[in-house]
DOTORDREN-679134 format. One line per 2 residues: number of its first residue (from 1); their letters; for each residue x, y, z of N, C-alpha, C, O. Coordinates in steps of 0.02 Angstrom, whole numbers, plus 50000, padded with zeros to 5 digits. Layout:
// DOTORDREN-679134
NUM> A> X:Y:Z:X:Y:Z:X:Y:Z:X:Y:Z  ... $
// end
This chain:
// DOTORDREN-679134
1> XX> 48431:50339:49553:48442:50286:49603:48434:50316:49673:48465:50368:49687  48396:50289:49714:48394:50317:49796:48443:50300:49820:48467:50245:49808 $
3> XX> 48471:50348:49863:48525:50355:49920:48524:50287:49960:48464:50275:49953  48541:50248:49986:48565:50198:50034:48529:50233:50096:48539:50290:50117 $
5> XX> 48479:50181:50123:48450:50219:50170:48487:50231:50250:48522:50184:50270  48483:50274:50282:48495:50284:50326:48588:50344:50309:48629:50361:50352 $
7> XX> 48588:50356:50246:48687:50354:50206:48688:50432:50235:48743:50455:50250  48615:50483:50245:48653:50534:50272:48645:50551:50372:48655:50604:50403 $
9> XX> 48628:50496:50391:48609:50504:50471:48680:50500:50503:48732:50498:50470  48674:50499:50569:48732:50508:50589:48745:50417:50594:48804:50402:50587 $
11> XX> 48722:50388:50600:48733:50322:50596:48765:50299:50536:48820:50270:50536  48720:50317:50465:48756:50302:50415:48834:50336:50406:48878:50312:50370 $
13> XX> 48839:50382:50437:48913:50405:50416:48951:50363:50464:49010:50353:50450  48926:50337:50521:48975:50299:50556:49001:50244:50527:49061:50231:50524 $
15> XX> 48922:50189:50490:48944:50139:50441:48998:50133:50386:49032:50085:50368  48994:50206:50360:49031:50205:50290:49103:50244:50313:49150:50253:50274 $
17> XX> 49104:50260:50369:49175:50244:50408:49222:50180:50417:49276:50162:50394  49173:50153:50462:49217:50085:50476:49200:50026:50407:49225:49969:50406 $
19> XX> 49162:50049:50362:49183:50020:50312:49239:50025:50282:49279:49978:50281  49248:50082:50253:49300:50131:50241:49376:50097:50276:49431:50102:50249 $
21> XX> 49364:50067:50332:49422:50075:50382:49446:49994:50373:49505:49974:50373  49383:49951:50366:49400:49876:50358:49419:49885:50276:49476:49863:50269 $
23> XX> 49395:49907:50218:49421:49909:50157:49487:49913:50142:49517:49884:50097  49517:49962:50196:49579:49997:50186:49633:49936:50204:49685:49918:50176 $
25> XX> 49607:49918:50249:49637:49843:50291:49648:49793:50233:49697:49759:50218  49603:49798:50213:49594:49709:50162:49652:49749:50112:49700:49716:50093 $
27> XX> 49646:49805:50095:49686:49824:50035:49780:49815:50055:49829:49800:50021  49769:49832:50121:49852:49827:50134:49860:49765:50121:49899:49750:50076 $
29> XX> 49830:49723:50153:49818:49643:50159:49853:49617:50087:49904:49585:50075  49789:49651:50038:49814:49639:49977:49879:49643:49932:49914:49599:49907 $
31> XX> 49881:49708:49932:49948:49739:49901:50025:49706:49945:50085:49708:49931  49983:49674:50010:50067:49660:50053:50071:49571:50007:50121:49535:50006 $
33> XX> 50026:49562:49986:50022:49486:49972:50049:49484:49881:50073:49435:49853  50036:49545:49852:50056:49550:49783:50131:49590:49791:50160:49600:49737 $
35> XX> 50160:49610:49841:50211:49650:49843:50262:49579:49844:50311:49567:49809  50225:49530:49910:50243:49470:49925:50257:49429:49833:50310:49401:49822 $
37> XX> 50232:49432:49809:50231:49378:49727:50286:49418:49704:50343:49396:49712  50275:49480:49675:50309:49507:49636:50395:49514:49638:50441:49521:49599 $
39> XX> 50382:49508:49718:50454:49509:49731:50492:49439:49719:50548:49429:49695  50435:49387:49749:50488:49316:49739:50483:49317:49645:50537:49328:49617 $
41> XX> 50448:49311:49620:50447:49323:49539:50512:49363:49520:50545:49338:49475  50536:49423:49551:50586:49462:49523:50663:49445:49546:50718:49446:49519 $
43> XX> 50636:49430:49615:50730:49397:49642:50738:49337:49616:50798:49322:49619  50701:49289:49589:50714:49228:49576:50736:49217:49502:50783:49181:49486 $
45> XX> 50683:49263:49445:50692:49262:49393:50707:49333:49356:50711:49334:49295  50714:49379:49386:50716:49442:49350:50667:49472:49319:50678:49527:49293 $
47> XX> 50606:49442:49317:50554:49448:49281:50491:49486:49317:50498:49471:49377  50435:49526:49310:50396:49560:49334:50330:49525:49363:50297:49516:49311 $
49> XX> 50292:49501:49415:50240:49465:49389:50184:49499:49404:50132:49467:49404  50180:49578:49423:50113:49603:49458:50146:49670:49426:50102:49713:49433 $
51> XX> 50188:49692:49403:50234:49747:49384:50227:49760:49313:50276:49751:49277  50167:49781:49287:50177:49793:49194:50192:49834:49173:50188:49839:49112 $
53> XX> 50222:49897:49217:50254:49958:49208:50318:49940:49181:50341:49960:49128  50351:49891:49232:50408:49877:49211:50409:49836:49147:50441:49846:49095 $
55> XX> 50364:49786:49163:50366:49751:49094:50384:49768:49032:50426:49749:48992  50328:49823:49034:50320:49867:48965:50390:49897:48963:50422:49879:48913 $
57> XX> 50425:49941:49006:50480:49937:48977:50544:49898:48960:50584:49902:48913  50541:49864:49006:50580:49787:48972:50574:49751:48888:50611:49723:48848 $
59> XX> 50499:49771:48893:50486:49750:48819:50508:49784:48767:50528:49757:48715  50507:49863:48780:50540:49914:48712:50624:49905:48728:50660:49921:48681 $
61> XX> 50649:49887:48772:50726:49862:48789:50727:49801:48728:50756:49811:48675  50693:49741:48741:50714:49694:48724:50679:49705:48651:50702:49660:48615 $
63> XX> 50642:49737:48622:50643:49766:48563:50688:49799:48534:50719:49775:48487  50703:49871:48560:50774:49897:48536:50828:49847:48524:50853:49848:48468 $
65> XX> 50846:49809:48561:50900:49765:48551:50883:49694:48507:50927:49651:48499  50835:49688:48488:50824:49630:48459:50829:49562:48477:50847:49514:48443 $
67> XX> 50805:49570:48550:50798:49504:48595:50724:49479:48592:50675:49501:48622  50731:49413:48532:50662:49382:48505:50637:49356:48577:50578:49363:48594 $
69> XX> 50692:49323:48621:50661:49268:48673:50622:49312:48704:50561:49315:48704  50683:49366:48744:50622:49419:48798:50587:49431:48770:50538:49399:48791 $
71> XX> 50568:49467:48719:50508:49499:48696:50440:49437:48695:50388:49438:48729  50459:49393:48652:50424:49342:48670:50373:49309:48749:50313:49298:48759 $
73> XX> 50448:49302:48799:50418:49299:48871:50374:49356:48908:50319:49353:48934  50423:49411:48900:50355:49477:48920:50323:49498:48888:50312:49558:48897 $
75> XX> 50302:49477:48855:50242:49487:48811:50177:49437:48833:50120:49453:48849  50205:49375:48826:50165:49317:48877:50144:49346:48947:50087:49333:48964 $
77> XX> 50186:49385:48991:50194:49391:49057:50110:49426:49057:50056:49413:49082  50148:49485:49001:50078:49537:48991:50005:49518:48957:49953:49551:48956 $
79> XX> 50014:49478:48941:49946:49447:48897:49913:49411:48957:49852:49414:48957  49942:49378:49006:49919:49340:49055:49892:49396:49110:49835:49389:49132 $
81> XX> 49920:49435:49126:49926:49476:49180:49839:49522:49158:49803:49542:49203  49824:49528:49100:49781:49538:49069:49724:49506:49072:49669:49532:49080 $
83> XX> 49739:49438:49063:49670:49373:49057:49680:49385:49123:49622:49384:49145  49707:49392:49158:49696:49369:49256:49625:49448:49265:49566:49438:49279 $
85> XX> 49651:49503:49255:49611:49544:49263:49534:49533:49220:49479:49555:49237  49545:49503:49176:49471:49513:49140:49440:49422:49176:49379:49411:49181 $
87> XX> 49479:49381:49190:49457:49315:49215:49420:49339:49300:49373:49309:49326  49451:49391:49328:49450:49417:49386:49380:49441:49397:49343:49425:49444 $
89> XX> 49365:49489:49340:49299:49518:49330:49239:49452:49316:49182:49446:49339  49276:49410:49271:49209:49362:49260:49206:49312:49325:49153:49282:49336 $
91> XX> 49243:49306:49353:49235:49255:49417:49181:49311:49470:49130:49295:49500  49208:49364:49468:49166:49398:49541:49095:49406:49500:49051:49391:49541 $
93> XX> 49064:49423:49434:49006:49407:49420:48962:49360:49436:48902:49360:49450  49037:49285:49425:49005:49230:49429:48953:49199:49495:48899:49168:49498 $
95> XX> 49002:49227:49542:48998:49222:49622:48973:49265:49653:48989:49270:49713  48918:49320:49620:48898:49378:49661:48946:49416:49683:48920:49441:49733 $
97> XX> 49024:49449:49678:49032:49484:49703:49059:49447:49775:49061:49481:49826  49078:49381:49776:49112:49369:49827:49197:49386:49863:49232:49405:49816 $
99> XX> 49217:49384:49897:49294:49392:49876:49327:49333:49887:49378:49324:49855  49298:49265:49948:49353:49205:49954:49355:49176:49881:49410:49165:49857 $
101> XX> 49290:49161:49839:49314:49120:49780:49368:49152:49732:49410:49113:49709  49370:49203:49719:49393:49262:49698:49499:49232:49742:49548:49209:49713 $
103> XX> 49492:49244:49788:49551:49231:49827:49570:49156:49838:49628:49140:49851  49509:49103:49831:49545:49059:49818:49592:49024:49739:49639:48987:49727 $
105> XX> 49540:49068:49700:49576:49047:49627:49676:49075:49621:49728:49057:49592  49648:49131:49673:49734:49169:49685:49780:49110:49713:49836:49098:49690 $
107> XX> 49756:49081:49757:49773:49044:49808:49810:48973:49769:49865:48948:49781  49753:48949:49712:49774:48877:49680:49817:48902:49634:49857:48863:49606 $
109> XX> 49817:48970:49617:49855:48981:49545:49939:48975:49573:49986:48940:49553  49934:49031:49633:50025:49043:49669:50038:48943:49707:50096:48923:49717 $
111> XX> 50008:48921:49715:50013:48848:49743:50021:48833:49669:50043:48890:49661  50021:48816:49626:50014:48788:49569:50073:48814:49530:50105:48770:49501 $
113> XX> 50097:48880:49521:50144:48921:49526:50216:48884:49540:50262:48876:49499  50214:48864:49611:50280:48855:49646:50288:48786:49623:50347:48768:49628 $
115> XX> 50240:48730:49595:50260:48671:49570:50268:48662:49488:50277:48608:49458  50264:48703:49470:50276:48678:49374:50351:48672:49380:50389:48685:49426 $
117> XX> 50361:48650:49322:50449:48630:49292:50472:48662:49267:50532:48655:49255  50434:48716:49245:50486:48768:49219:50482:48865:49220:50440:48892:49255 $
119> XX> 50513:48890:49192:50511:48963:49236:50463:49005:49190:50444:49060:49212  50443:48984:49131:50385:49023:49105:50343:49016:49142:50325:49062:49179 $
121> XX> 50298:48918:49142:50246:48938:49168:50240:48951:49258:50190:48970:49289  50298:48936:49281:50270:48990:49347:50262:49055:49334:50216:49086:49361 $
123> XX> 50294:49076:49303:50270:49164:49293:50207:49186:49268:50166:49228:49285  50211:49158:49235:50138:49169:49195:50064:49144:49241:50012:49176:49246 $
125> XX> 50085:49061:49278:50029:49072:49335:50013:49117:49374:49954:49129:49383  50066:49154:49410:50082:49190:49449:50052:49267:49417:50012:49305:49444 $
127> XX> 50084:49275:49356:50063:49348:49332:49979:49340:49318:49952:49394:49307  49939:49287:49318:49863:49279:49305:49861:49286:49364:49855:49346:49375 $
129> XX> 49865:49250:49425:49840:49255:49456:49837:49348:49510:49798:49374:49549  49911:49371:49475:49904:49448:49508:49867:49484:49456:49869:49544:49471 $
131> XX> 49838:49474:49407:49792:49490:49375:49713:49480:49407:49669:49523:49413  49711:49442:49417:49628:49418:49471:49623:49446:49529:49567:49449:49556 $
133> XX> 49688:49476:49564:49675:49501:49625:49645:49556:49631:49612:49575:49680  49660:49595:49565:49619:49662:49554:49553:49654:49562:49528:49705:49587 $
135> XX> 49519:49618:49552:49458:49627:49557:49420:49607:49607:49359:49600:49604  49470:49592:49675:49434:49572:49730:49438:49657:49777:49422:49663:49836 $
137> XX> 49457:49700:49744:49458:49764:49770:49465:49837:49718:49518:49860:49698  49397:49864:49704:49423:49902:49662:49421:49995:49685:49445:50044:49657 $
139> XX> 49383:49988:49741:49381:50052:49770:49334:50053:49831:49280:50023:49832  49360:50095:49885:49356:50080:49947:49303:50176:49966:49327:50233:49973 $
141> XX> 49227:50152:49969:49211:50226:49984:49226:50270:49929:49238:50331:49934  49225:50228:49867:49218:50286:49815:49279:50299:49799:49287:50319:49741 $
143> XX> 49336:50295:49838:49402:50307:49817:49440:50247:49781:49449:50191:49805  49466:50276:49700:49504:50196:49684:49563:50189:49703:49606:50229:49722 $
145> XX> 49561:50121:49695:49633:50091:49719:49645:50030:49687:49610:49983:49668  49711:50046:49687:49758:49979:49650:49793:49947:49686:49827:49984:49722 $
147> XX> 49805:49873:49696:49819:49828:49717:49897:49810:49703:49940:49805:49748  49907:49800:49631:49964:49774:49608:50000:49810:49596:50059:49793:49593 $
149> XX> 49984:49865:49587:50037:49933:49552:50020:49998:49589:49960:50012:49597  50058:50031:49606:50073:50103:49671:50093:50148:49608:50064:50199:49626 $
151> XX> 50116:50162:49559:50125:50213:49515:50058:50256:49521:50072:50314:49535  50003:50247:49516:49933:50285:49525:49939:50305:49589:49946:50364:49604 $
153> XX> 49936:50250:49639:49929:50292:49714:49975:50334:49720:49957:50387:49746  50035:50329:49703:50089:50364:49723:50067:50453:49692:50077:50509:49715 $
155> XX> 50041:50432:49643:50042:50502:49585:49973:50519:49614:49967:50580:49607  49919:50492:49643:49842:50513:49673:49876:50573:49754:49855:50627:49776 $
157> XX> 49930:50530:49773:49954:50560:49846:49974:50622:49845:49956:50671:49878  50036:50612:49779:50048:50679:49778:50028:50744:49755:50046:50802:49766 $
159> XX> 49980:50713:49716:49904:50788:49676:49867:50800:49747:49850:50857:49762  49854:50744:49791:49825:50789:49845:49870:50810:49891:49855:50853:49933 $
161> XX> 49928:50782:49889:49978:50844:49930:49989:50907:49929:50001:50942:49978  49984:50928:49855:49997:51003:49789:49923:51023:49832:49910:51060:49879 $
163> XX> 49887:50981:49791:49794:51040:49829:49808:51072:49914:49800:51127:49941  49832:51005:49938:49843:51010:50019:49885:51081:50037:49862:51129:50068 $
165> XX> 49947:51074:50012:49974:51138:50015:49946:51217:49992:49967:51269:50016  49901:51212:49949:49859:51251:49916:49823:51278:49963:49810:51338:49966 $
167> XX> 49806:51239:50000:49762:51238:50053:49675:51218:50057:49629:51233:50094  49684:51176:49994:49594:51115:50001:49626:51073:50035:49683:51051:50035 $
169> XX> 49569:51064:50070:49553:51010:50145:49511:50964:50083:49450:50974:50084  49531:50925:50039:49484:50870:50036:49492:50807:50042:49534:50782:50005 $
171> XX> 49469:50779:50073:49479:50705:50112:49510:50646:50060:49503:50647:49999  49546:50596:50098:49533:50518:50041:49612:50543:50022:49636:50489:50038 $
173> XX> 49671:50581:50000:49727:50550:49964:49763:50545:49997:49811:50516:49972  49773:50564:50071:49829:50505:50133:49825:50412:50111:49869:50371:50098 $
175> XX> 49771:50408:50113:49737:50342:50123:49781:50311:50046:49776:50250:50038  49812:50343:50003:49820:50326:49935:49909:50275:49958:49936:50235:49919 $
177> XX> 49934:50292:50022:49981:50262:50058:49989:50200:50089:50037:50172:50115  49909:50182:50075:49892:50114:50118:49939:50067:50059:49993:50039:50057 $
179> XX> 49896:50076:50027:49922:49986:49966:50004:50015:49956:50051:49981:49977  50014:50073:49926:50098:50072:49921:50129:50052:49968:50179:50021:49951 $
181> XX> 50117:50059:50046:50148:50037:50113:50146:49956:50114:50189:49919:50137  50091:49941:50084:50077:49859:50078:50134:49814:50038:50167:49767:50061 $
183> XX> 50137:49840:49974:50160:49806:49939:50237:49827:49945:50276:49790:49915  50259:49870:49971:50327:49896:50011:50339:49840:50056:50377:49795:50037 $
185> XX> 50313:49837:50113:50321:49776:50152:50330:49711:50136:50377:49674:50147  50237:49695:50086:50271:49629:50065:50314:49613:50021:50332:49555:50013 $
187> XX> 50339:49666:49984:50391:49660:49934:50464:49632:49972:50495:49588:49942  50491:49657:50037:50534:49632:50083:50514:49558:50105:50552:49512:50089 $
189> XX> 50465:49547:50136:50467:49474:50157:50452:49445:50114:50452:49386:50130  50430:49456:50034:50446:49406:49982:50503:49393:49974:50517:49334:49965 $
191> XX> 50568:49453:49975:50640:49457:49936:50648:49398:49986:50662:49346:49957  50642:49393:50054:50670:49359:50111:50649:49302:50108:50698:49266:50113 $
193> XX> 50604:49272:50102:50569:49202:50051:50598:49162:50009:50606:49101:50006  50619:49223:49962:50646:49188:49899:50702:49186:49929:50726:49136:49902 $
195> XX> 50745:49207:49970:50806:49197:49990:50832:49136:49993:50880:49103:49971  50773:49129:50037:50780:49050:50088:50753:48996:50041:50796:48961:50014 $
197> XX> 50690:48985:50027:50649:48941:49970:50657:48938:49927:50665:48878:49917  50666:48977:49860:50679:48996:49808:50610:48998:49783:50569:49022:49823 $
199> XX> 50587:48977:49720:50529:48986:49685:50477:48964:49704:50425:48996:49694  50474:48890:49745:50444:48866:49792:50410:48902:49866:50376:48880:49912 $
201> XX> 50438:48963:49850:50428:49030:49909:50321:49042:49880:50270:49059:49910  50332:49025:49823:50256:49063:49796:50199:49010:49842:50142:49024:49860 $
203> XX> 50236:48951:49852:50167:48916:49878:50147:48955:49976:50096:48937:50005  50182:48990:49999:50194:49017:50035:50134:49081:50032:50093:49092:50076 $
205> XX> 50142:49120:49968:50108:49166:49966:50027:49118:49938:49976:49149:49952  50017:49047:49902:49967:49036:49907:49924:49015:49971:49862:49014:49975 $
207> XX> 49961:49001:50010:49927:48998:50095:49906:49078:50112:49851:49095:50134  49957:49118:50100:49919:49183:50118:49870:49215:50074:49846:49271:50083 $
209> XX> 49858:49183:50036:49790:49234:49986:49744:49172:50014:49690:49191:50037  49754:49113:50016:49691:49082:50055:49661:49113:50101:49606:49139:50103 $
211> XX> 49736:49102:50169:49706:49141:50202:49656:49211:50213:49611:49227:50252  49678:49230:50178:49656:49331:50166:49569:49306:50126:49522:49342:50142 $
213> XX> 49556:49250:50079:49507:49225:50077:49456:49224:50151:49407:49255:50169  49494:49177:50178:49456:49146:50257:49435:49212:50273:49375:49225:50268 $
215> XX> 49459:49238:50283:49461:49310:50346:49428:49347:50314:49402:49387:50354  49406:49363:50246:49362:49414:50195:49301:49380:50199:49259:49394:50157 $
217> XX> 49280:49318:50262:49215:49292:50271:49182:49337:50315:49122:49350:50306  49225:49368:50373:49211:49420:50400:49180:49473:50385:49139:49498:50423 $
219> XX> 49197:49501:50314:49179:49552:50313:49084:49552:50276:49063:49511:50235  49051:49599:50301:48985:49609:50284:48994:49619:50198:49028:49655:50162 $
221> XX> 48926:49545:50185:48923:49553:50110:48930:49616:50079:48977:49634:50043  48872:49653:50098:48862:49708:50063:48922:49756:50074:48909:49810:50047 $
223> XX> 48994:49756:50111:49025:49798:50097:49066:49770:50060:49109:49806:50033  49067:49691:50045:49112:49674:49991:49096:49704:49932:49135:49736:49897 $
225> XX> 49009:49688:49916:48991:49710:49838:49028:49793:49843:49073:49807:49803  49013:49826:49875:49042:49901:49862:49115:49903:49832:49132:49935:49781 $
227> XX> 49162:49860:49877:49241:49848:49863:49233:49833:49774:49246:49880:49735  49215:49780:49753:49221:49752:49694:49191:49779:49630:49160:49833:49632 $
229> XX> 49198:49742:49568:49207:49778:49515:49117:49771:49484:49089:49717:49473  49083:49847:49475:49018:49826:49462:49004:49794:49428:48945:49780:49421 $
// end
């Protein structure tokens, strides 16, 4: 495959900078908007909806103890959270690689979310739809990144901290701070949401993944296709 023309001039390194620099952006964007779900999902119901770390262990809990219901519900949580990621991949095929359609399906799912009648299926909208968000970002300049879950970044940061101290200079695992900082934040002004709103807090976060749609019109096609999943 040929190089991207112009990818080793001094111009091209400027491009794949401030690409680099708007990617990183959309990703906080992101992770502050799934930190935002996960949290009203967890203060409201106890339940995980972007979180399958936890899930999964909730599930060998409610196994050990022989709790048919939980096991039952997180198990659903996780099966969904699943179809959102592989629904995620077939929508950005569908659409070239766009990110608003991609962000609006986020958008109708958490709006759609905050009105059902009962507390499965908001979770489960909610856990699809933080399933789809993955695939409106899957690596920024070659570096991956995760959206919904910081256990990787967290563990990418600190292997290049160990090298760092070592003393390799190699670029890209500061940057592994962006989405954990994201979803840190929005994890607070979700808790604070649900405070006030209660579950009805999610239609809240579906205005903001719209939004984050709108504003990803901005960004140059071709650095979306790079962001997303080949």
């Amino acid at each position: 495959m040929l190089p991207e023309p112009g990818l080793y001039t001094a111009r091209g390194k400027r491009i794949a900078k401030i690409r680099g620099k708007v990617g990183l952006c959309f990703v906080a964007a992101l992770s502050f908007l799934a930190g935002m779900t996960d949290a009203v999902g967890f203060t409201a119901t106890g339940d995980f909806v972007s979180f399958m770390s936890g899930n999964t262990t909730r599930l060998a809990v409610s196994i050990s103890h022989g709790d048919t219901q939980a096991m039952l519900g997180i198990t659903a949580l996780i099966v969904a959270f699943i179809l959102g990621n592989a629904l995620g991949v077939i929508v950005a095929r569908l659409v070239n690689r766009r990110s608003w359609p991609l962000l609006l399906c986020v958008a109708l799912l958490l709006c759609l979310a905050a009105l059902m009648p009962t507390q499965l299926i908001v979770l489960l909208c909610a856990a699809l739809s933080m399933g789809m968000i993955n695939a409106v970002v899957e690596e920024v300049n070659g570096l991956p990144i995760g959206l919904t879950y910081v256990t990787g970044a967290l563990s990418r940061f600190g292997r290049g901290l160990g090298r760092w101290l070592l003393g390799e200079r190699k670029p890209g695992w500061r940057v592994q701070l962006v989405p954990w900082l994201g979803m840190l934040i929005g994890a607070v002004v979700g808790a604070l949401l649900q405070n006030r709103f209660g579950i009805a807090a999610l239609a809240i976060n579906g205005l903001v993944a719209a939004g984050l749609g709108t504003a990803s019109l901005i960004i140059p096609r071709r650095w979306q296709r790079t962001y997303m999943p080949k």
